[in-house]
C-alpha atoms as a printed R data frame, in Angstrom:
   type eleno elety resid chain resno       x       y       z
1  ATOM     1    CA   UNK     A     1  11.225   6.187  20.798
2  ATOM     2    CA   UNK     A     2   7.461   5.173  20.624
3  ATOM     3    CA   UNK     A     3   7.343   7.743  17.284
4  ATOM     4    CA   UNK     A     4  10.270   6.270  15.744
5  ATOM     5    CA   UNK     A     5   8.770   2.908  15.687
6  ATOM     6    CA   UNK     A     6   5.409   4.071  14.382
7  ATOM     7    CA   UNK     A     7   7.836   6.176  11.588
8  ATOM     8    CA   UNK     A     8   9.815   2.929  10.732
9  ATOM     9    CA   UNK     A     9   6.072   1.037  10.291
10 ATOM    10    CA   UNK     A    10   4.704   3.243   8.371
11 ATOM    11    CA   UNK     A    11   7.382   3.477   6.157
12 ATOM    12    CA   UNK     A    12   7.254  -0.220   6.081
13 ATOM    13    CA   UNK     A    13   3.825   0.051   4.981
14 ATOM    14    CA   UNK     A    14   4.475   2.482   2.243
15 ATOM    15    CA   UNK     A    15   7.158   0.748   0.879
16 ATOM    16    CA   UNK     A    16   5.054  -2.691   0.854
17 ATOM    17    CA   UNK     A    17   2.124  -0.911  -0.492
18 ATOM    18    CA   UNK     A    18   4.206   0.382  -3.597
19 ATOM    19    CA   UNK     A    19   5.754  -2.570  -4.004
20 ATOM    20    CA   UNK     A    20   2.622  -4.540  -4.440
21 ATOM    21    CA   UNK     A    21   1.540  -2.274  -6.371
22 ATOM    22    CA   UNK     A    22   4.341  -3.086  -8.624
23 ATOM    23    CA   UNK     A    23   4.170  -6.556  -8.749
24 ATOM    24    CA   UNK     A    24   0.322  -6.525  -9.698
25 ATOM    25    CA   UNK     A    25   1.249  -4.816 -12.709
26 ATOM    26    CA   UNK     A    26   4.008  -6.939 -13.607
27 ATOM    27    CA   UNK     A    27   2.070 -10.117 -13.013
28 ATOM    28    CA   UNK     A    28  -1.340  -9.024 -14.478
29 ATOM    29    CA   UNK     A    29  -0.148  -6.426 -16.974
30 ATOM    30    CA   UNK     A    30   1.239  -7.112 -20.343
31 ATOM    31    CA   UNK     A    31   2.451  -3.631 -20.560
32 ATOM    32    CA   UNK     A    32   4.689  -1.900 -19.100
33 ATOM    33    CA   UNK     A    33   4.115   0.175 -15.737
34 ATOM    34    CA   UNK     A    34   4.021   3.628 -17.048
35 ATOM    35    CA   UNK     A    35   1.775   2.540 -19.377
36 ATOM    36    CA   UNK     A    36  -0.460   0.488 -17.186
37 ATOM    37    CA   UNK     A    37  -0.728   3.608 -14.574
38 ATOM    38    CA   UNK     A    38  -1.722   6.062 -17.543
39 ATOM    39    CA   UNK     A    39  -4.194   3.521 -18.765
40 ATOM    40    CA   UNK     A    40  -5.651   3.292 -15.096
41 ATOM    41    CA   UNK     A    41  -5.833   6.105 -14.311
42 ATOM    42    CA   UNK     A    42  -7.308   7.034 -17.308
43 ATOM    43    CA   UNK     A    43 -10.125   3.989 -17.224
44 ATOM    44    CA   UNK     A    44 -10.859   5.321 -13.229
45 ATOM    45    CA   UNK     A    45  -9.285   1.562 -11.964
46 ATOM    46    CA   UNK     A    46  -6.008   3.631 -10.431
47 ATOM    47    CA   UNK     A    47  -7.593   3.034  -6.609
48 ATOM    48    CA   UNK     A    48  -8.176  -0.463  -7.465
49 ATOM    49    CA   UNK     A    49  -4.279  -1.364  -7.800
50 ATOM    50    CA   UNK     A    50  -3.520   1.211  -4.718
51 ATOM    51    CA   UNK     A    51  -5.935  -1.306  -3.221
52 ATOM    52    CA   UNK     A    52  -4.764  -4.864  -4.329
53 ATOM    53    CA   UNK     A    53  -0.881  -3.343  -3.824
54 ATOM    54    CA   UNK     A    54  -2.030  -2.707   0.355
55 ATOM    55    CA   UNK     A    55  -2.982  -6.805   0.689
56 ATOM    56    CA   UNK     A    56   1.207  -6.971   1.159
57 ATOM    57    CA   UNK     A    57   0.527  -4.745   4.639
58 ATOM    58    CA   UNK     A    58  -1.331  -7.372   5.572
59 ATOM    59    CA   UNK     A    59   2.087  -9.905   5.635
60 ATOM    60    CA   UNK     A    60   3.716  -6.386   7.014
61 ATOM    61    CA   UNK     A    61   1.048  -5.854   9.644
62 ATOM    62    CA   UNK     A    62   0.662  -9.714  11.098
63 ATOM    63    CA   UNK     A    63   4.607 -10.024  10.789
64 ATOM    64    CA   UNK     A    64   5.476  -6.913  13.497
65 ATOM    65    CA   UNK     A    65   2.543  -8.299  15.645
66 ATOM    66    CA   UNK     A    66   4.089 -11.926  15.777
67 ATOM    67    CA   UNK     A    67   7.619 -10.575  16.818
68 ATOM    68    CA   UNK     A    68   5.941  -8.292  18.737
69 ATOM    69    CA   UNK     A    69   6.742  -4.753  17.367
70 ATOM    70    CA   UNK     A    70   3.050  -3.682  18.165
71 ATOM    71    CA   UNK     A    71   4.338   0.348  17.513
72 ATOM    72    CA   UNK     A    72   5.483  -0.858  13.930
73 ATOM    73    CA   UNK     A    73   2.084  -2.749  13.318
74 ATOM    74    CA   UNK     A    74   0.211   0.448  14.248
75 ATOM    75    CA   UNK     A    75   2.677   2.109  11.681
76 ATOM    76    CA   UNK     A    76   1.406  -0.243   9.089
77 ATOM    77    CA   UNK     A    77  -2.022   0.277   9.925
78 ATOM    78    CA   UNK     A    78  -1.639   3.991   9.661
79 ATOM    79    CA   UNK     A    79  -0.401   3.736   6.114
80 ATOM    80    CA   UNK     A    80  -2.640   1.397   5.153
81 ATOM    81    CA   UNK     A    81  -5.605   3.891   6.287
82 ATOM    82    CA   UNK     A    82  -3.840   6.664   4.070
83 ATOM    83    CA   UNK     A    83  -4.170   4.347   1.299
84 ATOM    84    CA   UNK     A    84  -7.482   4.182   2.153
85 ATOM    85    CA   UNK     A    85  -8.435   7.428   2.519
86 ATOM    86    CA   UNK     A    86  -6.305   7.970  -0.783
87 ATOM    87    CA   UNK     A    87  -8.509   5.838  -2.571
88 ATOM    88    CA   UNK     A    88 -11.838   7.030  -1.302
89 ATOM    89    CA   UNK     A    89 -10.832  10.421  -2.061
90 ATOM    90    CA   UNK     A    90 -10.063   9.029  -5.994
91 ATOM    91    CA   UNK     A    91 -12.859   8.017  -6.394
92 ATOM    92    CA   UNK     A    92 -14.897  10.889  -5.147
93 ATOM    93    CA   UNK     A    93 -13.571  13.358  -7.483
């Protein structure tokens, strides 16, 4: 039971990560979102919206703790450390 939680947070987590993703390059971008991802990733600033897109785990992460779904919350946190480590690894190589 204790993994299913974690699994429904972290899915949670994914989900709110892409989606902010998303809406970063809708609101800042004048292009489209292929487009702005090429461009990214070609300019090195790919980890950067990863990044900005994890501040909507934040809302995910403080939301399961205040209804107290503490196995979800470490879900979020576990996806949001993938991002992390996603990133870091980015911009290593």
């Amino acid at each position: 039971m204790i993994k299913k939680e974690i699994a429904i947070g972290f899915a949670v987590g994914i989900i709110a990560n892409t989606f902010g993703s998303l809406l970063y390059i809708l609101i800042f971008s004048g292009a489209g979102i292929a487009e702005t991802l090429n461009d990214a990733f070609h300019a090195g600033h790919f980890g950067s919206i990863l990044a900005l897109g994890a501040l909507l785990n934040l809302i995910a992460f403080f939301g399961f703790l205040r209804i107290g779904r503490d196995h979800r919350a470490k879900g979020v946190l576990l996806a949001t450390v993938l991002t992390a480590v996603i990133t870091l690894i980015y911009k290593i190589f």
